[in-house]
C-alpha positions in Angstrom: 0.0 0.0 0.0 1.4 3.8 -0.9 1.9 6.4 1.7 0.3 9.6 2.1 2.1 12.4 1.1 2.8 14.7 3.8 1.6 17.9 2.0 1.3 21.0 3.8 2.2 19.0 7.5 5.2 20.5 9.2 5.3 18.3 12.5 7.8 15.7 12.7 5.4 13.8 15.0 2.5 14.1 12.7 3.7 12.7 10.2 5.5 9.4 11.9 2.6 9.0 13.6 0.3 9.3 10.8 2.4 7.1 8.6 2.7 9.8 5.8 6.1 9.3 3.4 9.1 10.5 4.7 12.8 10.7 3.7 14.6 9.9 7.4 17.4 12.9 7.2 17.7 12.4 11.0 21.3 10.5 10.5 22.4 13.7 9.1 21.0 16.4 11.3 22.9 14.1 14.3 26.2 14.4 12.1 25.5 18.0 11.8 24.8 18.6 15.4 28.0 16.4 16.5 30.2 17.9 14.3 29.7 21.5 13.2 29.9 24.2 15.9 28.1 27.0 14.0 26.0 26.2 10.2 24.0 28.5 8.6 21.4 26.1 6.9 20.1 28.5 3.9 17.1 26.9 2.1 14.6 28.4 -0.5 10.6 29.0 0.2 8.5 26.5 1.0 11.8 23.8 1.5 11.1 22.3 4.7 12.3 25.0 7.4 9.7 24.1 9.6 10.1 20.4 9.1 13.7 20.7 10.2 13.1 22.4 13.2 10.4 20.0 14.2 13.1 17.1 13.6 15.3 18.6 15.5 12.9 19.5 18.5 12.0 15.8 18.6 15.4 14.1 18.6 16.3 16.9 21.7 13.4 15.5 23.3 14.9 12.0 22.6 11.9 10.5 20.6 12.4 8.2 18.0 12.3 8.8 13.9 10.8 5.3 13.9 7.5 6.4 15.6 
């Protein structure tokens, strides 16, 4: 069975919980946190700021990117 598409959802937890597709990026956002002291992450309109920050708010809480 496909996947919903997470279109317009911007919660990390939303969409695990909701089983929408995702691309798990949270390997990299560790390797970024472990091993850059300061980033400036540029990225256009509408390219998944929100999402990112959402990610990042649920691996500081120590939830899981498996759901």
């Amino acid at each position: 069975m496909l996947k919903k598409l997470p279109i317009g959802r911007q919660d990390f937890r939303v969409i695990r919980e909701n089983n929408y597709l995702y691309v798990d990026k949270t390997k990299y956002v560790y390797e970024l946190i472990e091993n850059v002291d300061i980033c400036f992450l540029s990225r256009p309109r509408r390219f998944g700021k929100s999402l990112l920050v959402s990610t990042l708010e649920e691996l500081f809480k120590g939830n899981s990117a498996t759901g």
